[in-house]
PDB file of N, CA, C and O in Angstrom:
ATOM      1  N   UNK A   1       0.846  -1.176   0.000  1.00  0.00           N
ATOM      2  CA  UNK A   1       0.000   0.000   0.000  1.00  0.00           C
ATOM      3  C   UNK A   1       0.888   1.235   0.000  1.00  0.00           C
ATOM      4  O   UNK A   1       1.620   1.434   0.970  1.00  0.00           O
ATOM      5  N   UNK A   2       0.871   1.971  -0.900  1.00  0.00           N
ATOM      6  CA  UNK A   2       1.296   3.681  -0.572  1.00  0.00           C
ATOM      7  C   UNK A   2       0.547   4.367  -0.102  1.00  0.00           C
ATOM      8  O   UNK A   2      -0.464   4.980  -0.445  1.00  0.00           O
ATOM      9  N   UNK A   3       1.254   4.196   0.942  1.00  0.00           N
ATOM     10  CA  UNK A   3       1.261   5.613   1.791  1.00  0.00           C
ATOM     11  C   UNK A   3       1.373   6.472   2.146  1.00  0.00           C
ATOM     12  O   UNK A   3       0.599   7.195   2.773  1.00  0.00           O
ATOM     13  N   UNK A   4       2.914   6.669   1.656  1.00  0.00           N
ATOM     14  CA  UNK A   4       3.472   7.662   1.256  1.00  0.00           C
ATOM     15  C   UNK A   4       3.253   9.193   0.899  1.00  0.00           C
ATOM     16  O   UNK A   4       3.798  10.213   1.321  1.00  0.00           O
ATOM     17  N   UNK A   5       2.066   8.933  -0.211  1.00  0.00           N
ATOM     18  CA  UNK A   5       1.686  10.362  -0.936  1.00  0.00           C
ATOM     19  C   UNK A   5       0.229  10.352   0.259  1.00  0.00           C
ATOM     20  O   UNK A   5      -0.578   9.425   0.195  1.00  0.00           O
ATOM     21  N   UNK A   6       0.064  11.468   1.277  1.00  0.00           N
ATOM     22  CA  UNK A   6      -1.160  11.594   1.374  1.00  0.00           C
ATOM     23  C   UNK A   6      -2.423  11.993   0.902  1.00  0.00           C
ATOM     24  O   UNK A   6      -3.559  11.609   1.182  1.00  0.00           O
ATOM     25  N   UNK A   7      -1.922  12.976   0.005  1.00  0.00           N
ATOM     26  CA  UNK A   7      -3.362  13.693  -0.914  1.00  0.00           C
ATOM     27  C   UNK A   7      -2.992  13.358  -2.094  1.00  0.00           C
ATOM     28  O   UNK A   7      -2.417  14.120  -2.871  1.00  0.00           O
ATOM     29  N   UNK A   8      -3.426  11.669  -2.427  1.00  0.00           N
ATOM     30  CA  UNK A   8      -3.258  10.985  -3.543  1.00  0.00           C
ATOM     31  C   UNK A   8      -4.318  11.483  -4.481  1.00  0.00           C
ATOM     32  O   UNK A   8      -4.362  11.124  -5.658  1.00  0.00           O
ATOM     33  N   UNK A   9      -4.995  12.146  -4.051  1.00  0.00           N
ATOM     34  CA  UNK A   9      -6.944  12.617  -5.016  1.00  0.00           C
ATOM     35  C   UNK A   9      -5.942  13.462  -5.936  1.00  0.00           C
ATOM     36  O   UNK A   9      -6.020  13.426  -7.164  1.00  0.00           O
ATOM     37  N   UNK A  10      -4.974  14.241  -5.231  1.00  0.00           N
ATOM     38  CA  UNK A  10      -4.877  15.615  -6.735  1.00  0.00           C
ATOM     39  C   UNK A  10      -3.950  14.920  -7.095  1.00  0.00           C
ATOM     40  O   UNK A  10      -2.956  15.642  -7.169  1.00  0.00           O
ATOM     41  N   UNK A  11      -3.663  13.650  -7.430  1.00  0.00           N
ATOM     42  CA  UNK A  11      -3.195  13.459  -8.597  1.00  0.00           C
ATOM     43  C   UNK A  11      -3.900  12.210  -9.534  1.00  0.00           C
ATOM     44  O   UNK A  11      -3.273  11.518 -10.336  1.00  0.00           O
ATOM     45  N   UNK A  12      -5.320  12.101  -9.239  1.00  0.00           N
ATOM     46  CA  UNK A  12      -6.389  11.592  -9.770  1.00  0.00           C
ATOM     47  C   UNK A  12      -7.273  12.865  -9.887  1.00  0.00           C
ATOM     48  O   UNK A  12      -8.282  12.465 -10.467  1.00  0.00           O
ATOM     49  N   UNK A  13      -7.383  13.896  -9.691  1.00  0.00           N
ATOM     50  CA  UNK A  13      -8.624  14.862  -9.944  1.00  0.00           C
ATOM     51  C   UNK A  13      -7.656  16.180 -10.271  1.00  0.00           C
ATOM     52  O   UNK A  13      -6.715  16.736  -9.705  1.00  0.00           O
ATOM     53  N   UNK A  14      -8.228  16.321 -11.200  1.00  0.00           N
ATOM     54  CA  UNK A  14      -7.156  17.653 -11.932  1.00  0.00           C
ATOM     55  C   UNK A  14      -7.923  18.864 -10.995  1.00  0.00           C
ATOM     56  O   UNK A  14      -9.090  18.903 -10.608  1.00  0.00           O
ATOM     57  N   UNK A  15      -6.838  19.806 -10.792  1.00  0.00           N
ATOM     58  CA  UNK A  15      -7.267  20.827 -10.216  1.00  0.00           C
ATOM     59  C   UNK A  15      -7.557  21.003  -8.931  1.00  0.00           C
ATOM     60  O   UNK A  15      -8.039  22.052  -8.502  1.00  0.00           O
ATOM     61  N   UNK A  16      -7.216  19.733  -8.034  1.00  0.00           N
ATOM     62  CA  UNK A  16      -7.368  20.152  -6.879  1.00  0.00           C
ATOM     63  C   UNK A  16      -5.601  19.548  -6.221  1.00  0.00           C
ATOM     64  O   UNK A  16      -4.742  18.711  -6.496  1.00  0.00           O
ATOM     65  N   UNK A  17      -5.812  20.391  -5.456  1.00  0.00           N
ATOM     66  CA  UNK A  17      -4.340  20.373  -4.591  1.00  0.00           C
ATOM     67  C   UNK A  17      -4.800  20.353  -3.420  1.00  0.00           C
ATOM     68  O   UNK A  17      -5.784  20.920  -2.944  1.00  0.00           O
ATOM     69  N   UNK A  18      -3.798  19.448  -2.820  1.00  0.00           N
ATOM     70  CA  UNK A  18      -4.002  19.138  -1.066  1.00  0.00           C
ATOM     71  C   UNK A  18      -5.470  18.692  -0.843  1.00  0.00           C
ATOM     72  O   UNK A  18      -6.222  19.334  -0.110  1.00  0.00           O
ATOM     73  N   UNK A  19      -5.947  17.295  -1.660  1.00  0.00           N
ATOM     74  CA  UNK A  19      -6.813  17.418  -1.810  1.00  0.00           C
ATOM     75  C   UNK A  19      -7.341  16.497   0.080  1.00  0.00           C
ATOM     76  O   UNK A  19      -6.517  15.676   0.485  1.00  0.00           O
ATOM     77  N   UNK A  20      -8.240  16.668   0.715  1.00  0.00           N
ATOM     78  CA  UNK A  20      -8.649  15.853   1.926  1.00  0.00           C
ATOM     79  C   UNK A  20      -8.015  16.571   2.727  1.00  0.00           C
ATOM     80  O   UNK A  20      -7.984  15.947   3.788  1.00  0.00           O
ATOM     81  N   UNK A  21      -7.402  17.687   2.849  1.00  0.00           N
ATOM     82  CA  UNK A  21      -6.779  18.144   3.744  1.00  0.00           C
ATOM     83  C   UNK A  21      -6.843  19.685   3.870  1.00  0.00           C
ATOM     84  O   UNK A  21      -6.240  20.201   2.928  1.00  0.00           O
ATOM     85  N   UNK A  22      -7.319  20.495   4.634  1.00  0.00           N
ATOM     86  CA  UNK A  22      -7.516  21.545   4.749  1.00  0.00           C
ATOM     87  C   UNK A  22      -6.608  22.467   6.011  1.00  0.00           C
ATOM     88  O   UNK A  22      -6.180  21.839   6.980  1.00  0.00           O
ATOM     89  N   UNK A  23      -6.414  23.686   5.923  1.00  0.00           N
ATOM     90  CA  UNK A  23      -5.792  24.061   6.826  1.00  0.00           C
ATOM     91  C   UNK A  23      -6.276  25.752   7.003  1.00  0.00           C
ATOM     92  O   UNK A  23      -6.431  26.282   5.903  1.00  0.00           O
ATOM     93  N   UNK A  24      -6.523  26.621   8.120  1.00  0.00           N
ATOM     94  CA  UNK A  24      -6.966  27.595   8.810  1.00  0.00           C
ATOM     95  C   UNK A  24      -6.018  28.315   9.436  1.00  0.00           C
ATOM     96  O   UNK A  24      -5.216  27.471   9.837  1.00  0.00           O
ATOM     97  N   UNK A  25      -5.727  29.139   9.681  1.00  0.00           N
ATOM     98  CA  UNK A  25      -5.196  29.992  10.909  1.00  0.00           C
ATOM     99  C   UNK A  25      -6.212  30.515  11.732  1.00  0.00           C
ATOM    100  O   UNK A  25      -7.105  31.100  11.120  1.00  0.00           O
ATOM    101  N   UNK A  26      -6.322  30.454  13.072  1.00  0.00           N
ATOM    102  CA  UNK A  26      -6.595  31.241  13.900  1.00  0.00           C
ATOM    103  C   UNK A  26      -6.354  32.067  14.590  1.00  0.00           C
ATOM    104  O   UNK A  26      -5.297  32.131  15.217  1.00  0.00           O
ATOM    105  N   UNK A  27      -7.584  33.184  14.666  1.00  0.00           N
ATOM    106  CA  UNK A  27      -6.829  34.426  15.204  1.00  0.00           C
ATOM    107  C   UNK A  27      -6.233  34.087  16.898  1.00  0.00           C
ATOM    108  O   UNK A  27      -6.628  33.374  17.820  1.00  0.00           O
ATOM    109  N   UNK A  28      -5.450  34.729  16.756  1.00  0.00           N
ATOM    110  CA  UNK A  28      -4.740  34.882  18.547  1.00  0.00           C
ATOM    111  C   UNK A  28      -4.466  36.226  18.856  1.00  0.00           C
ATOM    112  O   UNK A  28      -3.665  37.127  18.610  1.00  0.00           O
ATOM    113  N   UNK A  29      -5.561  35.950  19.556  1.00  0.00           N
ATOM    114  CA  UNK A  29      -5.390  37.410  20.608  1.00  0.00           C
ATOM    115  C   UNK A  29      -4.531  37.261  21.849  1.00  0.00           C
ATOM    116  O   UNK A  29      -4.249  36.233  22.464  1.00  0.00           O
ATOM    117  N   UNK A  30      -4.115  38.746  22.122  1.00  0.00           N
ATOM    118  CA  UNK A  30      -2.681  39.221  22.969  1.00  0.00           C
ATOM    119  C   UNK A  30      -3.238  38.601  24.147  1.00  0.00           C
ATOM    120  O   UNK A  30      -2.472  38.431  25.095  1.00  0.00           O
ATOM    121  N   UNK A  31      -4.441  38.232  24.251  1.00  0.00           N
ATOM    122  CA  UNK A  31      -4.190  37.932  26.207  1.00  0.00           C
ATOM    123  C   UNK A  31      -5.046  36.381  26.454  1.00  0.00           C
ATOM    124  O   UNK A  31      -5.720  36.027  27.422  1.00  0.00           O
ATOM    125  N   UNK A  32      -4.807  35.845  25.519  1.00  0.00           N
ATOM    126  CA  UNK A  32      -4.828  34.253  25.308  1.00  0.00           C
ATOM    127  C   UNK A  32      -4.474  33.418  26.131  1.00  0.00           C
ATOM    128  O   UNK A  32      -3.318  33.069  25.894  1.00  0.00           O
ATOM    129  N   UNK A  33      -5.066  32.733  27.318  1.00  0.00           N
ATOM    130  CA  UNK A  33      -4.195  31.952  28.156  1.00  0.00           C
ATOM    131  C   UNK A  33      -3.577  30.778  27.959  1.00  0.00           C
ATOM    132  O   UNK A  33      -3.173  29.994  28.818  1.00  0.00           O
ATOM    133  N   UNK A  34      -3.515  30.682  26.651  1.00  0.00           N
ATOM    134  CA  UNK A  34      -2.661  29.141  26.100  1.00  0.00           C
ATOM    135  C   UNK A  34      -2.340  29.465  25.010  1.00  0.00           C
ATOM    136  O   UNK A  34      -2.836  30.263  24.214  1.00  0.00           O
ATOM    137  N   UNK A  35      -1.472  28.819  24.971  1.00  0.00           N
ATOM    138  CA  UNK A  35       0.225  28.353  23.882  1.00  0.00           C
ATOM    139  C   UNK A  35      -0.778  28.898  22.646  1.00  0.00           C
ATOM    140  O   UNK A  35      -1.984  28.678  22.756  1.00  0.00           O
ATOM    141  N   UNK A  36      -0.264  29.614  21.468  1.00  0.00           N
ATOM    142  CA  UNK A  36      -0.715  29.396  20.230  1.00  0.00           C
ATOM    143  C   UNK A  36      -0.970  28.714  19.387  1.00  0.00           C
ATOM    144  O   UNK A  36       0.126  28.165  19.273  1.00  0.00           O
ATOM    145  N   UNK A  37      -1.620  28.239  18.594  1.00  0.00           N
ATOM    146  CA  UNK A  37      -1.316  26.722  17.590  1.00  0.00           C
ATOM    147  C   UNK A  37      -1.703  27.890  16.455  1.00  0.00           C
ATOM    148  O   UNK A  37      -2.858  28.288  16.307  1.00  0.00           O
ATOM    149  N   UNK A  38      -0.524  28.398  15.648  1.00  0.00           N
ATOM    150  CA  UNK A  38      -0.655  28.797  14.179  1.00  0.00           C
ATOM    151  C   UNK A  38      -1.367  28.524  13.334  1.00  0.00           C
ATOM    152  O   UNK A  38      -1.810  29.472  12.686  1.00  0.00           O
ATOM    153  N   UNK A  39      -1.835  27.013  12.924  1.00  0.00           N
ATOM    154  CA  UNK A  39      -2.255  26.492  11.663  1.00  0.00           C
ATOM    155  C   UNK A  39      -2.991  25.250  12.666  1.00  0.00           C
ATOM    156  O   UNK A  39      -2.538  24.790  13.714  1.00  0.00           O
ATOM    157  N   UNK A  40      -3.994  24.966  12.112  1.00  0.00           N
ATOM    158  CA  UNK A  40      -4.814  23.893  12.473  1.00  0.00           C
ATOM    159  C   UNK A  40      -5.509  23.263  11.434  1.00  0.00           C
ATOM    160  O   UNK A  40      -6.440  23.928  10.980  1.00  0.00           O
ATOM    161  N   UNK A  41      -5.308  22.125  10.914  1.00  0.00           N
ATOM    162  CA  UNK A  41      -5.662  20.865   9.900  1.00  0.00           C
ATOM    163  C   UNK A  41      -6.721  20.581   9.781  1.00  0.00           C
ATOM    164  O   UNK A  41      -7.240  20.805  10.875  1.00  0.00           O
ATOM    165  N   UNK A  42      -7.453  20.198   9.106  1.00  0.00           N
ATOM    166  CA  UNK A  42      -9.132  19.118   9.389  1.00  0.00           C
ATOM    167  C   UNK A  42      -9.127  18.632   8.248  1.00  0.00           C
ATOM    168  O   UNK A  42      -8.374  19.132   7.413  1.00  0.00           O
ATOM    169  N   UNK A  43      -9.944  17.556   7.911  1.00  0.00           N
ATOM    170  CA  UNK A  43      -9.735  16.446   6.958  1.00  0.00           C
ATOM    171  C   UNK A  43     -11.661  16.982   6.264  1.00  0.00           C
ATOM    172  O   UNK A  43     -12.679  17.366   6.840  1.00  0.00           O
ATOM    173  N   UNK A  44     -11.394  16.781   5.182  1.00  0.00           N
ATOM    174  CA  UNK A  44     -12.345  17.453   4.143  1.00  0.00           C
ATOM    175  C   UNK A  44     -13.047  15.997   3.481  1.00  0.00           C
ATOM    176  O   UNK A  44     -12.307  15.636   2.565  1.00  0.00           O
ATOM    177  N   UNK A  45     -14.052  15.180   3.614  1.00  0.00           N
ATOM    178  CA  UNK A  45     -14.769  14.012   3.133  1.00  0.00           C
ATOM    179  C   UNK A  45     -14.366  14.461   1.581  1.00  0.00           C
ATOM    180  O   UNK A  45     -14.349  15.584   1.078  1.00  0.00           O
ATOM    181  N   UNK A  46     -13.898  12.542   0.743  1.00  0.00           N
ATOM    182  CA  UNK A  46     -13.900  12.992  -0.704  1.00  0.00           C
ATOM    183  C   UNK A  46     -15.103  13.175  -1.314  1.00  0.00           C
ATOM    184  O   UNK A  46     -14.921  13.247  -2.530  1.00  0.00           O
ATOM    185  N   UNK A  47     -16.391  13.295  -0.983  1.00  0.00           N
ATOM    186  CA  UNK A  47     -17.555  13.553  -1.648  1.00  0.00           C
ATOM    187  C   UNK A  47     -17.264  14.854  -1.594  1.00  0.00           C
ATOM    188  O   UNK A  47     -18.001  15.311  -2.468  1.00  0.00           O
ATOM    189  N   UNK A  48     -16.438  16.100  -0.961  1.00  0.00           N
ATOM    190  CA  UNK A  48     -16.619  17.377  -1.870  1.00  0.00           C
ATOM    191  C   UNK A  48     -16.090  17.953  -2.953  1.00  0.00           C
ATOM    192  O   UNK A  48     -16.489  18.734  -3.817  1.00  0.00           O
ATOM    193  N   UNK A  49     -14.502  17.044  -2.554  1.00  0.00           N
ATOM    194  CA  UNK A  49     -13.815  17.209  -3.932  1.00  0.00           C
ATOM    195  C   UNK A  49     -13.853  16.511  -5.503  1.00  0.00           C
ATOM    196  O   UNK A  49     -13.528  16.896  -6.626  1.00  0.00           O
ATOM    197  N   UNK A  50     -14.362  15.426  -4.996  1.00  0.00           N
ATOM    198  CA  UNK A  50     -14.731  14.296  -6.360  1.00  0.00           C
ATOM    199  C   UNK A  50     -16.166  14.099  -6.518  1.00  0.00           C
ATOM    200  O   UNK A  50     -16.607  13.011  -6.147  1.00  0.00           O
ATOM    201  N   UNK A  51     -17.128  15.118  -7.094  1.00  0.00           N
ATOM    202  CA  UNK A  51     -18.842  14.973  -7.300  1.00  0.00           C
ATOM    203  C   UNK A  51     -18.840  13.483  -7.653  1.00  0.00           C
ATOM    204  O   UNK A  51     -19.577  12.721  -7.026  1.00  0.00           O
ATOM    205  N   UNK A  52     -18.026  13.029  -8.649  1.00  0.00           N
ATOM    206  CA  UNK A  52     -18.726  11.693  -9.153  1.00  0.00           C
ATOM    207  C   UNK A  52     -17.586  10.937  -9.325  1.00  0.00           C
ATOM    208  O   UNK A  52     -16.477  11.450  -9.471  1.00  0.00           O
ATOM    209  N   UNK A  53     -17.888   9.172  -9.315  1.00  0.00           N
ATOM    210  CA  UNK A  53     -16.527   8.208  -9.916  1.00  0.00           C
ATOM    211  C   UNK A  53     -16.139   8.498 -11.182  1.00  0.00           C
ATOM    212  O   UNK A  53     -16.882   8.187 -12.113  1.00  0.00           O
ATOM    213  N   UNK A  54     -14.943   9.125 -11.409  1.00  0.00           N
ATOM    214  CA  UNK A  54     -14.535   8.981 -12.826  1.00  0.00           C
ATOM    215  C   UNK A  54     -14.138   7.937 -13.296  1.00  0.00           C
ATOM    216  O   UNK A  54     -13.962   6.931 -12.609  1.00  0.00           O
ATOM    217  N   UNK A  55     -13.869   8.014 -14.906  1.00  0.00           N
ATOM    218  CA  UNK A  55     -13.702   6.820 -15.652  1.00  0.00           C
ATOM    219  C   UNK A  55     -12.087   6.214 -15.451  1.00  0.00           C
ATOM    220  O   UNK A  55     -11.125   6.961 -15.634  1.00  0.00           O
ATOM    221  N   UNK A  56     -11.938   4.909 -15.091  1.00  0.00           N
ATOM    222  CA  UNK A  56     -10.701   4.555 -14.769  1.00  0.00           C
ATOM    223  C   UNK A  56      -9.857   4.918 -14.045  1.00  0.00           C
ATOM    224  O   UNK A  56      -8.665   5.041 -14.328  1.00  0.00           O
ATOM    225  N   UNK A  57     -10.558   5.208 -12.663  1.00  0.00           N
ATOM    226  CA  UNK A  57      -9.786   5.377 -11.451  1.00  0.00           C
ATOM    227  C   UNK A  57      -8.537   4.732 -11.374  1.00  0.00           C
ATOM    228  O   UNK A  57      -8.959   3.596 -11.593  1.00  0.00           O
ATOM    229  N   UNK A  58      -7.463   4.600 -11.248  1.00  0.00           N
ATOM    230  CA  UNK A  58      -7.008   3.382 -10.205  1.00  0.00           C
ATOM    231  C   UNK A  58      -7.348   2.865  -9.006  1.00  0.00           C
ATOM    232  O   UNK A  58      -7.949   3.466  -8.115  1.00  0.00           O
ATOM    233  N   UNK A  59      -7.069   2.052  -8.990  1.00  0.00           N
ATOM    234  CA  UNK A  59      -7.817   0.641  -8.129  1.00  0.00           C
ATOM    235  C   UNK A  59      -6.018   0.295  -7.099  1.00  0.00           C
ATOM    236  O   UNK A  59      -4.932   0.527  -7.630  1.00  0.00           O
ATOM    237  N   UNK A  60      -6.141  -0.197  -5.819  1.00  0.00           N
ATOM    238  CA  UNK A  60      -5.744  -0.893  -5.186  1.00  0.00           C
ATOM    239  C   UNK A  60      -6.061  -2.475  -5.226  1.00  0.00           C
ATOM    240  O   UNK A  60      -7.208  -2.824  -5.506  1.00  0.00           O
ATOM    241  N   UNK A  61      -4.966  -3.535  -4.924  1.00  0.00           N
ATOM    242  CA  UNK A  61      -5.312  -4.588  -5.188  1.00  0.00           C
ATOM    243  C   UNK A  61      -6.471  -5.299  -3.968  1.00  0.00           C
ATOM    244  O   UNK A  61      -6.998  -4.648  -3.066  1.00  0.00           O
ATOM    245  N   UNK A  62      -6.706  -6.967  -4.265  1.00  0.00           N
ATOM    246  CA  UNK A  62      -7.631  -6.709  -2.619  1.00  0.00           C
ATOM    247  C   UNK A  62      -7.346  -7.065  -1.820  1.00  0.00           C
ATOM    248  O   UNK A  62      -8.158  -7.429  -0.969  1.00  0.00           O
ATOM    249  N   UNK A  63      -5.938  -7.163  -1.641  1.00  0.00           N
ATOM    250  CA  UNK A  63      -5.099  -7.108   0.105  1.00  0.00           C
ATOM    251  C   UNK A  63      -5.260  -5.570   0.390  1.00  0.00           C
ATOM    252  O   UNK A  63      -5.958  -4.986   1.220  1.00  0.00           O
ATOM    253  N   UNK A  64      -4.101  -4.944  -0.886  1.00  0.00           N
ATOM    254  CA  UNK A  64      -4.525  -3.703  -0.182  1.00  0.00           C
ATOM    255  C   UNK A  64      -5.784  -2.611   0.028  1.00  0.00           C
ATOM    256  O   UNK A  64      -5.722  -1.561   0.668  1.00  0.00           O
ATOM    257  N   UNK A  65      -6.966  -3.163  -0.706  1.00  0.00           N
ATOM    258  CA  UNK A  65      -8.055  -2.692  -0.172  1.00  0.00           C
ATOM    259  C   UNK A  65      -8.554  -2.506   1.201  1.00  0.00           C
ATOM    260  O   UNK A  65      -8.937  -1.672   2.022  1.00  0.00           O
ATOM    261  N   UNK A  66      -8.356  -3.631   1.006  1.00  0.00           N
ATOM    262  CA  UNK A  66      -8.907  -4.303   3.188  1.00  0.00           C
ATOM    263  C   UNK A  66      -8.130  -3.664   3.682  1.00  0.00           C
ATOM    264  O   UNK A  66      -8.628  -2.793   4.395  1.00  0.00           O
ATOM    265  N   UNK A  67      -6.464  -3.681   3.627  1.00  0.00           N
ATOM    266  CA  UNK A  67      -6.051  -2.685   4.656  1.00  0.00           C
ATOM    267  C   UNK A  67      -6.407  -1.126   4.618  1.00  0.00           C
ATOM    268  O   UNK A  67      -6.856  -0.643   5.657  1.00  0.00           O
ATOM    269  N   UNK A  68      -6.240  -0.296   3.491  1.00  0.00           N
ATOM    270  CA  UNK A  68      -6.538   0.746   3.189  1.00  0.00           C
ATOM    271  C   UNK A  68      -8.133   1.030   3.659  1.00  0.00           C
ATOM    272  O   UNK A  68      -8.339   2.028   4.350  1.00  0.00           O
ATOM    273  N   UNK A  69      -9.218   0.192   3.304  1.00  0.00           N
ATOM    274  CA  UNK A  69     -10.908   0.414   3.772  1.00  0.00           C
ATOM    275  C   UNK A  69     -11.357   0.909   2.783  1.00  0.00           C
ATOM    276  O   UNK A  69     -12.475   1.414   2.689  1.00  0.00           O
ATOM    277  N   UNK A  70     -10.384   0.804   1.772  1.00  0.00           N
ATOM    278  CA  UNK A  70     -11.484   1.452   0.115  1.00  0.00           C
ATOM    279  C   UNK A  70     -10.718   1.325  -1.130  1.00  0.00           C
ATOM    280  O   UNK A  70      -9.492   1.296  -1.018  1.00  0.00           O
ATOM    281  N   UNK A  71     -11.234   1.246  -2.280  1.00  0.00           N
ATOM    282  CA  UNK A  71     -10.676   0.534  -3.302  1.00  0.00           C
ATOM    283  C   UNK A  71      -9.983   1.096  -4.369  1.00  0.00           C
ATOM    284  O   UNK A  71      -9.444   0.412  -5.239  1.00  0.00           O
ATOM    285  N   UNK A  72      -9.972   2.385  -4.339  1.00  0.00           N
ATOM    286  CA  UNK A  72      -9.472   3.539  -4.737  1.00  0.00           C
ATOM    287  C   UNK A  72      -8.398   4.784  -3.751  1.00  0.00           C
ATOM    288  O   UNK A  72      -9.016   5.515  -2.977  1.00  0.00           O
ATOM    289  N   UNK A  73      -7.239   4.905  -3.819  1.00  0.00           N
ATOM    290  CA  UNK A  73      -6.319   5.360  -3.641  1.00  0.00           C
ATOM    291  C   UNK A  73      -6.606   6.906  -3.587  1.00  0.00           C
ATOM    292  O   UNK A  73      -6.069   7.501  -2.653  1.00  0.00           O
ATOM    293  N   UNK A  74      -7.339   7.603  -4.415  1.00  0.00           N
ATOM    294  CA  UNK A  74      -7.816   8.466  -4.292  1.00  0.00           C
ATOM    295  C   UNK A  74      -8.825   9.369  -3.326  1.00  0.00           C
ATOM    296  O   UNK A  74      -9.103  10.525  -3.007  1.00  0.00           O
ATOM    297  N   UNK A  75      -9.150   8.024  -3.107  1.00  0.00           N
ATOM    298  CA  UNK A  75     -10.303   8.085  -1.609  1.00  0.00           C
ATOM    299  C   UNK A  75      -9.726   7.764  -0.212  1.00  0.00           C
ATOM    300  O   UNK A  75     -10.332   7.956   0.842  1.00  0.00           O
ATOM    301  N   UNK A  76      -8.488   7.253  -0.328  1.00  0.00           N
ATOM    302  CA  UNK A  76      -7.963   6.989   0.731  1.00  0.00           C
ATOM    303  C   UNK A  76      -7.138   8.082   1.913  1.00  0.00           C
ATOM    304  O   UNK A  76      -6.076   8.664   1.694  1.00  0.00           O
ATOM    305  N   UNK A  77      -7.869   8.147   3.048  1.00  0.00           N
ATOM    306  CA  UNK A  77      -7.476   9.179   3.862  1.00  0.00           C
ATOM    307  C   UNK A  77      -6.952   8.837   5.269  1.00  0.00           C
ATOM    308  O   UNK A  77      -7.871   8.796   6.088  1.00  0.00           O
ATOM    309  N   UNK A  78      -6.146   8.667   5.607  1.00  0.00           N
ATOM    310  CA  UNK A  78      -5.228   8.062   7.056  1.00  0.00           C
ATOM    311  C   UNK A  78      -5.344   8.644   8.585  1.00  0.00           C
ATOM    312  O   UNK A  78      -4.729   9.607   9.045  1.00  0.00           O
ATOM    313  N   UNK A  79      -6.057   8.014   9.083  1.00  0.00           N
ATOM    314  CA  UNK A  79      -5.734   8.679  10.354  1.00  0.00           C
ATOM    315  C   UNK A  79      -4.705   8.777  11.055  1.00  0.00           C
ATOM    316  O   UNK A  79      -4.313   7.778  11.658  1.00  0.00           O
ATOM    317  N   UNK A  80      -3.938  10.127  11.163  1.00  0.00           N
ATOM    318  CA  UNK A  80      -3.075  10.127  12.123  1.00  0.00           C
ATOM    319  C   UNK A  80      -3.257  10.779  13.663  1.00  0.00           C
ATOM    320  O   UNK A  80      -3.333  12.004  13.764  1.00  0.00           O
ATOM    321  N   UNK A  81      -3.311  10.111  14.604  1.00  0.00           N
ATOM    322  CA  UNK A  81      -3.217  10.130  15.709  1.00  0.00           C
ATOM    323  C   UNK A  81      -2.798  11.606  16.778  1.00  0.00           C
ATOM    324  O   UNK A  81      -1.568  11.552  16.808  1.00  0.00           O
ATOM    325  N   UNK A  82      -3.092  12.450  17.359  1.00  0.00           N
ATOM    326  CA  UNK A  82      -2.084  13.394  17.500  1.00  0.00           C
ATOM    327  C   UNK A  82      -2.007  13.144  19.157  1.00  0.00           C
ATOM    328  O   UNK A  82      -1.405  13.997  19.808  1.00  0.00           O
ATOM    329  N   UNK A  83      -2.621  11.953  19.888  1.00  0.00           N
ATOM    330  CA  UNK A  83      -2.324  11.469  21.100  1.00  0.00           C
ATOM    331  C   UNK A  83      -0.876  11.240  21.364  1.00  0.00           C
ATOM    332  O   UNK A  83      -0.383  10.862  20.301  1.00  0.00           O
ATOM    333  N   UNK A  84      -0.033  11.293  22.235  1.00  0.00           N
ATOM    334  CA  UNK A  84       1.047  10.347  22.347  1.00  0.00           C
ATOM    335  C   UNK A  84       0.527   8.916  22.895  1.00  0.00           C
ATOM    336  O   UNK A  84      -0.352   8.717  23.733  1.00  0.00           O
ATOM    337  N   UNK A  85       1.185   8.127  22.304  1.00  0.00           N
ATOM    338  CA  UNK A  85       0.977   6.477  22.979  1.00  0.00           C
ATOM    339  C   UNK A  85       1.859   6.416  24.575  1.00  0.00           C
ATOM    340  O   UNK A  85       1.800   5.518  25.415  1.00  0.00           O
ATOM    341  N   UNK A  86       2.509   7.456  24.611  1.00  0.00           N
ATOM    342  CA  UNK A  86       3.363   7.220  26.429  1.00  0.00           C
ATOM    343  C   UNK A  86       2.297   7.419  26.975  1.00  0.00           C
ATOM    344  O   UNK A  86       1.866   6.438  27.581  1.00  0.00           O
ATOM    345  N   UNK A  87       1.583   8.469  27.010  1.00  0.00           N
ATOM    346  CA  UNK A  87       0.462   8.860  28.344  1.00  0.00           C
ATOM    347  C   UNK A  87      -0.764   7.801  28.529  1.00  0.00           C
ATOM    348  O   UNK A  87      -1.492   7.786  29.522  1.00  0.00           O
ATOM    349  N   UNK A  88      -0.864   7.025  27.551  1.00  0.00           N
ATOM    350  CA  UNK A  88      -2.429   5.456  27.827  1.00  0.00           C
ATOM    351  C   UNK A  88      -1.554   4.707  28.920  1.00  0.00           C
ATOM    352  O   UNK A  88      -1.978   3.683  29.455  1.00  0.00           O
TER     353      UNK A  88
END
């Protein structure tokens, strides 16, 4: 499975970049009682960027389907964790 590339959609859907992945700044005001976080992420469902299945997607095989959870590479979106595993 590649994994590697995360926003595998824009390079199956012309015209979109960074596709499943979105990013914000929030404002921070001067008397904020916690740390800043600059940029904050959120994951965008592929039903907004891809209206419909196009013709001749690529396909994952069906090992790596099952692991991935979908059959198209394009649709595939990873959860990463932002817990540490020391503190469970």
């Amino acid at each position: 499975m590649n994994t590697t590339n995360v926003n595998a959609a824009a390079h199956y859907v012309p015209h979109v970049s960074h596709a499943g992945y979105r990013e914000w700044r929030p404002f921070i005001g001067p008397h904020d009682p916690c740390p800043p976080v600059y940029v904050k992420t959120y994951v965008v469902p592929p039903n907004q960027y891809i209206p419909y299945q196009p013709m001749n997607l690529p396909q994952y095989s069906l090992a790596e389907a099952l692991k991935a959870g979908t059959l198209w590479p394009a649709l595939y979106s990873p959860y990463h964790s932002k817990c540490s595993k020391k503190g469970r």
